[in-house]
C-alpha positions as CSV (number, residue, x, y, z in Angstrom):
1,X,4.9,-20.6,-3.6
2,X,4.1,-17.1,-2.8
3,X,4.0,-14.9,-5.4
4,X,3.6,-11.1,-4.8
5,X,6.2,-7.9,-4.1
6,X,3.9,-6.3,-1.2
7,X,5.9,-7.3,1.6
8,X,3.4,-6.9,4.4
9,X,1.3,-9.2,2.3
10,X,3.9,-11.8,1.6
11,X,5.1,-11.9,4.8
12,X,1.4,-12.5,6.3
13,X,1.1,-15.3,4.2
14,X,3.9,-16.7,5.3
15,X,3.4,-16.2,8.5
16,X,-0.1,-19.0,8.0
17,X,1.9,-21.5,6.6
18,X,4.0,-21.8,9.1
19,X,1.3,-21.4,11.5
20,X,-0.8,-24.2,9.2
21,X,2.4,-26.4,9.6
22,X,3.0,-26.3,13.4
23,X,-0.2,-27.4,13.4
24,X,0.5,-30.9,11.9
25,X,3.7,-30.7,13.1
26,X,4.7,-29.3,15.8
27,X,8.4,-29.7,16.2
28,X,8.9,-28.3,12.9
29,X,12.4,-26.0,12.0
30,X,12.0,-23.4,10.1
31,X,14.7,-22.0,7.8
32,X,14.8,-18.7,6.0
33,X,17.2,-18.2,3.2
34,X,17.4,-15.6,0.8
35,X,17.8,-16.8,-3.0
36,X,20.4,-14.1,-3.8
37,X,23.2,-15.5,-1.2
38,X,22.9,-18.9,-1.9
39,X,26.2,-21.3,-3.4
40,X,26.1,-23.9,-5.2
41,X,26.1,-26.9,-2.9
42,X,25.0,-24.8,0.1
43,X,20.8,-25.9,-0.3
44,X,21.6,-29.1,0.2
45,X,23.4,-28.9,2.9
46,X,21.5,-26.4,4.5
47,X,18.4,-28.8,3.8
48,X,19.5,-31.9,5.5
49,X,17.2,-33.9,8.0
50,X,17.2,-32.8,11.4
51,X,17.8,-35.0,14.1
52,X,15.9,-32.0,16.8
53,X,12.8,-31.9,14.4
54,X,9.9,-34.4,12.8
55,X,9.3,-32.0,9.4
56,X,11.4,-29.0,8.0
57,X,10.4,-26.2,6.4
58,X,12.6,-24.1,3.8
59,X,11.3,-20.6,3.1
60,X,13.4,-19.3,0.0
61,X,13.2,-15.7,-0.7
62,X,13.2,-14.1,-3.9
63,X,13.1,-17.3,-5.8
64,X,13.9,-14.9,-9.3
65,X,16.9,-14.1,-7.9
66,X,18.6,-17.5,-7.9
67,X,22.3,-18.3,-10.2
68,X,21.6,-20.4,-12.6
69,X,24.0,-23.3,-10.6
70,X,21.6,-23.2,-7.9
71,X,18.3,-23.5,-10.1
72,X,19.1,-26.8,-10.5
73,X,19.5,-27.8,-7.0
74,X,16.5,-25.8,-6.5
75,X,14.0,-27.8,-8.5
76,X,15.8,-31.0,-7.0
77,X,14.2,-29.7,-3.5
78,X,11.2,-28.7,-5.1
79,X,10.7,-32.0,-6.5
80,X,11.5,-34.2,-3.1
81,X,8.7,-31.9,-1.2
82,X,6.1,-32.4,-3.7
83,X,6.5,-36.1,-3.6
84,X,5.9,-36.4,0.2
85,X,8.0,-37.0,3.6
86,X,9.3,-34.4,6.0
87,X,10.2,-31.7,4.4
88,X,8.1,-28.7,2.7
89,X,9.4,-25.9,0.5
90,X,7.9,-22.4,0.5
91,X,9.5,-20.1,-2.5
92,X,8.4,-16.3,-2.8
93,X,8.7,-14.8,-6.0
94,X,7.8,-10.9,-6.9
95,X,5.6,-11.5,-9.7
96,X,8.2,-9.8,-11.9
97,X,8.8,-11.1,-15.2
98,X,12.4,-12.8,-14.3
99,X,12.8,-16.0,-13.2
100,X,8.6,-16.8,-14.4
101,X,10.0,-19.9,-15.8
102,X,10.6,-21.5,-12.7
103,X,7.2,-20.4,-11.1
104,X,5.7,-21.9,-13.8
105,X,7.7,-25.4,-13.6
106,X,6.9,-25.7,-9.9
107,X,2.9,-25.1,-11.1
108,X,3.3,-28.3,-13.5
109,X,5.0,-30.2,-10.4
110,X,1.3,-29.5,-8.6
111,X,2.9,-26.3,-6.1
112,X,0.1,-24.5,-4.5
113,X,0.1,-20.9,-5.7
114,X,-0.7,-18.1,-3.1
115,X,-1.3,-14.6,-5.2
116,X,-0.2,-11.4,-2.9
117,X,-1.2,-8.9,-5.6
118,X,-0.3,-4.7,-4.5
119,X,-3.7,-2.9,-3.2
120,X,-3.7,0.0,-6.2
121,X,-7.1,1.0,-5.0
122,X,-8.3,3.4,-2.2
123,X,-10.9,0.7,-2.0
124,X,-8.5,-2.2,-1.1
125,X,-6.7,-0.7,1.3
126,X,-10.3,0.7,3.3
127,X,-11.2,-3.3,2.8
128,X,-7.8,-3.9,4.3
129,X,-7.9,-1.8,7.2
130,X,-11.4,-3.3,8.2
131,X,-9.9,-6.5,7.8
132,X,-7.3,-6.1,9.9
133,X,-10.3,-4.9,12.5
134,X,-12.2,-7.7,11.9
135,X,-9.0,-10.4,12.5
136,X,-8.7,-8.5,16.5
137,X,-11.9,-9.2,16.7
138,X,-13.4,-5.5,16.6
139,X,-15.6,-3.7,13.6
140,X,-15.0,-0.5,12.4
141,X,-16.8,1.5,9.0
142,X,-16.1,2.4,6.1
143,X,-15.8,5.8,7.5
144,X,-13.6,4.8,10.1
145,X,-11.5,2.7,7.7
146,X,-11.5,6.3,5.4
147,X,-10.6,8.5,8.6
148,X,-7.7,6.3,9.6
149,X,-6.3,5.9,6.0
150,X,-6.4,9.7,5.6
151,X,-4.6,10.1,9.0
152,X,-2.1,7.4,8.7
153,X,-0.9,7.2,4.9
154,X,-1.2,4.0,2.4
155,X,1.5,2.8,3.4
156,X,0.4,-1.1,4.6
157,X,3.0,-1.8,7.2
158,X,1.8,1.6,9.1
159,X,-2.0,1.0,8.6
160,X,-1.5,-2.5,10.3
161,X,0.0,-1.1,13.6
162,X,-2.4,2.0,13.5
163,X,-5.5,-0.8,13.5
164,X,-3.5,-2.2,16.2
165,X,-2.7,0.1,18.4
166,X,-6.5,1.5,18.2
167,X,-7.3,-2.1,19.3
168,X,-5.0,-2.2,22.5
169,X,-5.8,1.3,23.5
170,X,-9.1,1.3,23.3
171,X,-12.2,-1.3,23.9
172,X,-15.2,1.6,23.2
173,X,-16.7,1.3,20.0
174,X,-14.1,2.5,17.1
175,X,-15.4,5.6,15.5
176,X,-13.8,8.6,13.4
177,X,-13.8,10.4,16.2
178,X,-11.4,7.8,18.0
179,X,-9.0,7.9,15.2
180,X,-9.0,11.9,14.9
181,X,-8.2,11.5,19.3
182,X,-5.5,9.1,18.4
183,X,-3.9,10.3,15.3
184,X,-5.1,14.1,15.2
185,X,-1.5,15.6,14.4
186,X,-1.5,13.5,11.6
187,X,-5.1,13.5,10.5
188,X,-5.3,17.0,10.5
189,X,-1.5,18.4,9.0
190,X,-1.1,15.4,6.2
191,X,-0.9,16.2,2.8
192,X,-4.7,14.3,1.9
193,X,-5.8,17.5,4.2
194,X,-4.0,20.3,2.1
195,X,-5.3,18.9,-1.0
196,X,-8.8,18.7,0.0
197,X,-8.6,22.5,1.3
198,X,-6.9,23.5,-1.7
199,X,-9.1,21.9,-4.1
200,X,-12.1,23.3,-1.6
201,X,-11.2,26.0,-2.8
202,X,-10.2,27.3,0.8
203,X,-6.3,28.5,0.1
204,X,-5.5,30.6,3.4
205,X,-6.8,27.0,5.4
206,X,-4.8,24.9,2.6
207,X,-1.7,27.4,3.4
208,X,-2.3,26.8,7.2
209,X,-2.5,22.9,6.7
210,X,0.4,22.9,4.7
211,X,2.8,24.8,7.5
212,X,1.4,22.3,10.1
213,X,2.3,19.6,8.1
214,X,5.8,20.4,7.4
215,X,6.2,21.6,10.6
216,X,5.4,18.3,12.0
217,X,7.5,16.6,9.7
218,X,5.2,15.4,6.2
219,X,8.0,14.7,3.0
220,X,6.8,17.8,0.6
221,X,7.1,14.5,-2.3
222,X,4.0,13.4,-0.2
223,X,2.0,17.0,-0.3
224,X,3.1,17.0,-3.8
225,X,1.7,13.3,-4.4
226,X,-2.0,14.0,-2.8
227,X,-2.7,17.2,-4.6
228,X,-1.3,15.6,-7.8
229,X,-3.5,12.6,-7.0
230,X,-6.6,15.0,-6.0
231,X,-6.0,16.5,-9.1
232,X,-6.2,13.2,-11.2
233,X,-9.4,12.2,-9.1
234,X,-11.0,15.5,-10.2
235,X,-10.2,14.4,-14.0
236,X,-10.9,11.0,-13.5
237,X,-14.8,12.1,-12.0
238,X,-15.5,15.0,-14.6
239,X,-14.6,13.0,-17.5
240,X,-17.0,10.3,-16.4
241,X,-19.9,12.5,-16.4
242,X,-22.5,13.9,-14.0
243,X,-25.4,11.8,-14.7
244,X,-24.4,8.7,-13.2
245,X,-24.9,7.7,-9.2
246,X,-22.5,7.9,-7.2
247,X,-22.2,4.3,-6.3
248,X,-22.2,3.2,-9.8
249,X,-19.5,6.0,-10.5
250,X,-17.7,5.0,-7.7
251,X,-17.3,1.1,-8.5
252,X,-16.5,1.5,-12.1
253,X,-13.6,4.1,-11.0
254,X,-12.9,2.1,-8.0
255,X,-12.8,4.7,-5.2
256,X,-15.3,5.3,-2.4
257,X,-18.5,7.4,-2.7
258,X,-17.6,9.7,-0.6
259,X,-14.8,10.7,-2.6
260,X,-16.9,10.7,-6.0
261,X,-19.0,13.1,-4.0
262,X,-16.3,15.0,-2.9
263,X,-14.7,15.6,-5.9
264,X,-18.1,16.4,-7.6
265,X,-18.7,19.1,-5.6
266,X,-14.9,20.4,-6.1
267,X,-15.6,20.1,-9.8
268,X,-17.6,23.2,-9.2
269,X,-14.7,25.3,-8.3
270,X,-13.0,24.3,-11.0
271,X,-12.8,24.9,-15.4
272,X,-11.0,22.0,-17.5
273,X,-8.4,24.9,-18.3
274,X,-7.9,25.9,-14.7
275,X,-7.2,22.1,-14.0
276,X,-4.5,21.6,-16.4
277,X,-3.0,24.8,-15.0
278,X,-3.1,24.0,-11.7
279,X,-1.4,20.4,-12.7
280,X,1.4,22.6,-14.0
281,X,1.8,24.3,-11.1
282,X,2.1,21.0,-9.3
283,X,4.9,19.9,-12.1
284,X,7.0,23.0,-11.3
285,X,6.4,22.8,-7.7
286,X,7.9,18.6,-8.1
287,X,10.9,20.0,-10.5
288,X,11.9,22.1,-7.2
289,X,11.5,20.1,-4.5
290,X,13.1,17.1,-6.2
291,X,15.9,19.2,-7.4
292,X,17.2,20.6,-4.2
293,X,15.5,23.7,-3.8
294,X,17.2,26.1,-1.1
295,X,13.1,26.5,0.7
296,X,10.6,23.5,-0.3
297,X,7.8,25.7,1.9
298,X,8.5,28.3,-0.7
299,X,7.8,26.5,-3.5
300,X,4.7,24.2,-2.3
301,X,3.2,27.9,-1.4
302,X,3.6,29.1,-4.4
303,X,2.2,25.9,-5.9
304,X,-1.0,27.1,-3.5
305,X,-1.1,30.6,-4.8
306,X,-0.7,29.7,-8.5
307,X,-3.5,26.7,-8.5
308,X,-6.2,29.4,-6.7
309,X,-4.9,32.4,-9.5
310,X,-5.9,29.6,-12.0
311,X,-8.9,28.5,-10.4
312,X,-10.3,32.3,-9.7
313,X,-9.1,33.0,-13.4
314,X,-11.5,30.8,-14.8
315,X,-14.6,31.4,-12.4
316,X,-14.6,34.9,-13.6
């Protein structure tokens, strides 16, 4: 069973069991049904031996999503896999608290468990994105890994084909340089790139960066999101202290050194009371984008011009 709601994830390890399989068996048919839309009766029949095939393999989606008529029938198939012959169940589950019971029959059956847990971290996904490198067969930094994370988004499915396409169009070393050549509208309007020149302290370029990026289409929710998140990185650094190395900072907060020493040096810019105001700023500047207002460009500006009034109020 696969247990885990990032789909990319799931779906890649999927994708090696059936690879695994076709390796023993190579005639083997594959059958995808989702939990959900199953009847009673219907996984039986839809599980019966092949005469085209040596082995079968029943992926069943969203296993917490089964009627209770079916759950039955379910651990039935469960049951004849486990004991042998030509047929293997794979069942993904999201990890959720419903249907937990079942995950945890199929454990006492002897299932093999495969654990696709969310990347949370900044960290994870760099380790991703140099994984996915390092499965084409190519190497790429930490800094490269940063570059093309702050270019692309977090967003997994999107990372993957960046690191791909960077692969097929290019066999040169991969540096930041090559990501800023092949992503530079994005790496340089997104809204990681407004936050950073905003907490910089550098407003007219954070006012620039902010036009570019609407202009070439960036959600405002997502220029919202990375100065919110700057925001709680700069809280998140301060509170820990300024004694520490960075390293050590960094793994204990689990984000990259570069960004501890990042937001260290923005620390400077900015007073605990300016912070809070400028995270009200950002709440006012969510309430009107997310309830309709007439301009969004209006209100993230004046999101800009209020979190610099607070942060030159307090340097003074």
């Amino acid at each position: 069973m696969i247990v885990g709601d990032e789909e990319l994830l799931v779906e890649r390890a999927l994708h090696r069991v059936i690879e695994t399989l076709r390796g023993r068996h190579p005639e083997v048919d594959v059958d995808r049904l989702e939990a959900a839309d199953l009847a009673s009766g219907e996984l039986a029949m839809r599980t019966a031996p092949s005469l085209f095939a040596d082995h079968r393999l029943v992926v069943i989606e969203g296993v917490d999503q089964l009627s209770k008529d079916v759950t039955d029938e379910f651990r039935e198939l469960c049951r004849a896999a486990i004991d042998g012959g030509d047929l293997t169940v794979v069942a993904t589950h999201p990890g959720k608290n419903r249907g937990k019971a079942i995950l945890d029959e199929l454990i006492g059956m002897g299932a093999r468990r495969i654990e696709c847990a969310r990347l949370t971290r900044q960290s994870e996904r760099i380790d991703f994105i140099r994984g996915e490198f390092a499965a084409a067969g190519r190497s790429a930094s930490e800094e490269v890994a940063r570059a093309l994370l702050e270019a692309v988004g977090s967003d997994l499915r999107e990372l993957a084909n960046a690191c791909a396409q960077l692969c097929a169009a290019t066999t040169e070393r991969i540096t930041v340089e090559t990501v800023h050549r092949y992503f530079r509208g994005h790496a340089e309007t997104g809204g990681f790139a407004v936050a950073d020149a905003l907490l910089d302290g550098d407003t007219a370029g954070a006012v620039e960066k902010l036009r570019w990026a609407l202009a070439t289409g960036t959600p405002p929710v997502l220029v919202i999101g990375a100065v919110a998140q700057g925001l709680r990185t700069l809280v998140r650094v301060g509170s820990a202290g300024r004694g520490r190395h960075p390293a050590d900072l960094a793994r204990d907060l689990g984000l990259p050194p570069w960004r501890v020493e990042r937001s260290r040096a923005q620390l400077r810019r900015w007073a605990p009371g300016s912070v809070a105001q400028a995270f009200r700023a950002v709440a006012e500047a969510d309430l009107a984008v997310k309830g309709g207002a007439s301009d969004p460009a209006y209100a993230l500006e004046q999101m800009i011009y209020k979190m610099d009034a607070a942060r030159a109020a307090a340097a003074r």
